[in-house]
Wavefront OBJ file of the C-alpha trace (Angstrom):
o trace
v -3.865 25.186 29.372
v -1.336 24.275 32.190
v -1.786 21.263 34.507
v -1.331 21.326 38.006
v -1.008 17.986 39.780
v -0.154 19.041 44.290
v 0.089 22.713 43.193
v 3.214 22.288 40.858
v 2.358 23.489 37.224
v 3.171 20.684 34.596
v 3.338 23.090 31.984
v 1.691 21.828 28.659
v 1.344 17.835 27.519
v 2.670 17.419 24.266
v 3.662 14.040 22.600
v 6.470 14.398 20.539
v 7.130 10.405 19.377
v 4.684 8.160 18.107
v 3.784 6.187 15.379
v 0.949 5.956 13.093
v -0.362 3.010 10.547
v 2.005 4.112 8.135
v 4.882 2.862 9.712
v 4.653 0.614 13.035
v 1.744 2.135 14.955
v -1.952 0.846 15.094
v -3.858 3.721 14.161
v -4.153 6.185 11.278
v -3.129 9.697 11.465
v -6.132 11.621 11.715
v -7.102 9.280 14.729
v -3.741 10.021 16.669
v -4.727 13.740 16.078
v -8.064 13.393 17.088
v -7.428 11.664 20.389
v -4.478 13.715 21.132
v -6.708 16.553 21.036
v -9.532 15.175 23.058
v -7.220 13.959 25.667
v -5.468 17.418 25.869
v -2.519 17.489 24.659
v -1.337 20.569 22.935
v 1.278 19.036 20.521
v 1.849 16.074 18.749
v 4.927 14.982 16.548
v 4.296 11.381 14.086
v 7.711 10.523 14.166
v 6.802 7.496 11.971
v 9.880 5.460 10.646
v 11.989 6.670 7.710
v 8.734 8.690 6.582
v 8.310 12.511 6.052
v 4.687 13.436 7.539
v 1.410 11.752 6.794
v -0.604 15.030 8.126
v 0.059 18.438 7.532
v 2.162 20.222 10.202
v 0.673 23.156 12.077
v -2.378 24.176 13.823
v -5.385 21.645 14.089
v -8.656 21.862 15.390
v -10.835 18.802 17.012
v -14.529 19.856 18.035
v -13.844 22.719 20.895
v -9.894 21.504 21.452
v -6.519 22.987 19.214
v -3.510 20.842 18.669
v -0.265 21.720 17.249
v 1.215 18.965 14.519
v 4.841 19.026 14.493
v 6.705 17.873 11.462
v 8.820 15.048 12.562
v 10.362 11.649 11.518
v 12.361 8.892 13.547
v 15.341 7.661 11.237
v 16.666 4.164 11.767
v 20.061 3.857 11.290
v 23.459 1.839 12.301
v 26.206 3.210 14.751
v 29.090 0.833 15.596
v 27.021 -2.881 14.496
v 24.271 -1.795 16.233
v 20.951 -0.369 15.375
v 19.774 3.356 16.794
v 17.141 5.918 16.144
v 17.070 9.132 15.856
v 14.202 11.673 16.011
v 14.318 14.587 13.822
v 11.823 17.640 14.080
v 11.165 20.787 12.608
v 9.743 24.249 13.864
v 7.692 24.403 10.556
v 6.647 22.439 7.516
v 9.072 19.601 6.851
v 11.878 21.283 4.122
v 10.865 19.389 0.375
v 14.145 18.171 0.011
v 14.074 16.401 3.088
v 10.747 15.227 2.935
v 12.248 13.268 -0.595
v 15.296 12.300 1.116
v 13.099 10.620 3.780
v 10.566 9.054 1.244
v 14.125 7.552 -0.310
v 14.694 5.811 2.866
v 11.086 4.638 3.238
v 11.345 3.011 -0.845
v 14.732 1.551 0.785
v 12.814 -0.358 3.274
v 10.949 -1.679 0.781
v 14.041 -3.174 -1.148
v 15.112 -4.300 2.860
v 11.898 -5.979 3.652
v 12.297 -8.515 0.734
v 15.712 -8.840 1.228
v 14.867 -9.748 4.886
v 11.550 -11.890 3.632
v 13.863 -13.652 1.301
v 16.441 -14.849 3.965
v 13.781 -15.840 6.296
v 12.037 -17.864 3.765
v 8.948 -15.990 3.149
v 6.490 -15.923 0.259
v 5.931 -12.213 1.018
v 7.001 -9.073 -0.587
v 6.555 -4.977 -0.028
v 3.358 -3.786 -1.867
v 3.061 -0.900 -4.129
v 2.513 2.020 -0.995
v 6.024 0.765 0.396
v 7.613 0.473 -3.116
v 6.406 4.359 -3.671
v 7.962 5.619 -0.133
v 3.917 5.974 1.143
v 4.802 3.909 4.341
v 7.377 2.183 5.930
v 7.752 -1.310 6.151
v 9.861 -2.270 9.478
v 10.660 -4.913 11.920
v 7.088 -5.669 13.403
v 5.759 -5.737 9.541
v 8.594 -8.848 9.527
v 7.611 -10.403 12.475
v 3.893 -10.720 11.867
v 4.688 -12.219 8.744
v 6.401 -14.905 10.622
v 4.182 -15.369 12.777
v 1.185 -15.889 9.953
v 4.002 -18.329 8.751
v 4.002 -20.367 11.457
v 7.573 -19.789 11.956
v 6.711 -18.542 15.582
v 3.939 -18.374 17.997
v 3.902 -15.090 18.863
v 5.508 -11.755 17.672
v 7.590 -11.620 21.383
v 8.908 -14.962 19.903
v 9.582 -13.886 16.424
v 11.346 -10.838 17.289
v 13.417 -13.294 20.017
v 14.034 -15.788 17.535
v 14.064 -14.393 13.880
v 13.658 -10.660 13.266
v 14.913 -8.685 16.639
v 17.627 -6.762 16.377
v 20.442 -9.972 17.260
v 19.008 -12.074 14.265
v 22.351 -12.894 12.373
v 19.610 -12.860 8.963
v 18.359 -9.926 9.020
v 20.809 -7.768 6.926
v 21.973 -4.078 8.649
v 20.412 -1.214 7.481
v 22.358 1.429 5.339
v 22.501 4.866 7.442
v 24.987 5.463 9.496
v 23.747 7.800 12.813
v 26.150 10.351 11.962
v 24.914 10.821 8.682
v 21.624 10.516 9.162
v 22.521 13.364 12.311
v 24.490 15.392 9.668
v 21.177 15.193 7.096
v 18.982 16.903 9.981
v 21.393 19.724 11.142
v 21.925 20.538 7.188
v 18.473 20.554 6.561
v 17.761 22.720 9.769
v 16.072 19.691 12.022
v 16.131 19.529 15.621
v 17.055 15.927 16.898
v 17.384 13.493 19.357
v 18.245 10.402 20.401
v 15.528 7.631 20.785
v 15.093 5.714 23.486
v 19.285 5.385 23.955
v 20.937 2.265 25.860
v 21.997 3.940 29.058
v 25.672 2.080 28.015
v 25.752 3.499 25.170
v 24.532 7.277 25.672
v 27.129 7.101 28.702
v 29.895 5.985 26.159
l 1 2 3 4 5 6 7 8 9 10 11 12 13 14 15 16 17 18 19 20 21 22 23 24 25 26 27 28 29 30 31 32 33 34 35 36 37 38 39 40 41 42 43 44 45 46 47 48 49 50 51 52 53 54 55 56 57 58 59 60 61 62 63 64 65 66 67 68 69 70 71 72 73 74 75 76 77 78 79 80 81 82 83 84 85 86 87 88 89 90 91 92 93 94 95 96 97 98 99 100 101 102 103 104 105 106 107 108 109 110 111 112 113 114 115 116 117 118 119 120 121 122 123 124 125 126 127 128 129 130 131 132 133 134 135 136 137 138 139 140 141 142 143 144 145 146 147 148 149 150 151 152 153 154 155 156 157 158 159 160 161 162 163 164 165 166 167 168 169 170 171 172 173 174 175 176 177 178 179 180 181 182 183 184 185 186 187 188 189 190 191 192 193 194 195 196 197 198 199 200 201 202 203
């Protein structure tokens, strides 16, 4: 159904980046769904981190509401020393080789996140669900641990003083955004750019 807010239709609401307990969000994936639905929104893409879908693409119902799931993921990669997103969706399921190629990149994490706990000095390692590409273990994962460390007092001040994305220790990650852009087009993904530094996208 089309809003109208002073006469002007806003079309449909859709939400086409967010982030479930899998990766860096703070609910699970069925809840996102269900209070997508209920809020009315007639899409909703889980772009979690380096990982292929946690629900199943496509037309979902909640009580009297409908919802379309689009198949999406956000890939972190590195462009020029610096550390950029990209969003990559797809008009239907998720294509099987991508979906491993992502889960690859999720079990990489998992390697990154000890190499990172390591350097910082931290007792803690990925579990078995990040070792198996089942979620992603990412920057927010690092910074609670350092703040259950004692390390900081909060995670503003662990991202500001150990984990953000100027720590000298935390190693780079491995994709470059031009590969990771050239993976999606092969693979027939529509992308874009996350949340670009107006610099930067200017550039």
């Amino acid at each position: 159904m089309s809003r109208r807010r002073r006469g002007v239709d806003m079309g449909p609401r859709v939400d086409l980046h967010c982030h479930s307990v899998a990766s860096d969000g703070l609910e699970d994936a069925k809840t996102l769904v269900e209070r997508a639905a209920l809020a009315g929104l007639s899409a909703l893409a889980i772009t979690d981190h380096d990982l292929p879908p946690v629900i199943q693409p496509g037309r979902h119902t909640v009580g009297s509401a409908d919802i379309r799931i689009i198949a999406g993921v956000e890939l972190s990669t590195m462009h020029k020393g610096r550390e950029l997103h990209l969003l990559v969706y797809f008009p239907e399921d998720m294509p099987s080789q991508y979906v491993q190629w992502c889960r690859s990149r999720a079990m990489w994490r998992a390697e990154w996140f000890d190499t990172c706990a390591t350097a910082l000095g931290l007792e803690v390692r990925a579990d078995a669900e990040a070792r198996a590409g089942s979620r992603t273990l990412t920057r927010l994962h690092l910074a609670r641990e350092v703040v259950s460390s004692g390390l900081s007092r909060s995670l503003r001040d662990a991202f500001d003083e150990h984990v953000g994305h100027k720590s000298s220790i935390i190693p780079p990650l491995n994709l470059a955004f031009l590969d990771a852009l050239a993976e999606a087009k092969a693979a027939g993904g529509w992308t874009s750019w996350a949340h670009p530094p107006p610099a930067l996208a200017d550039e």
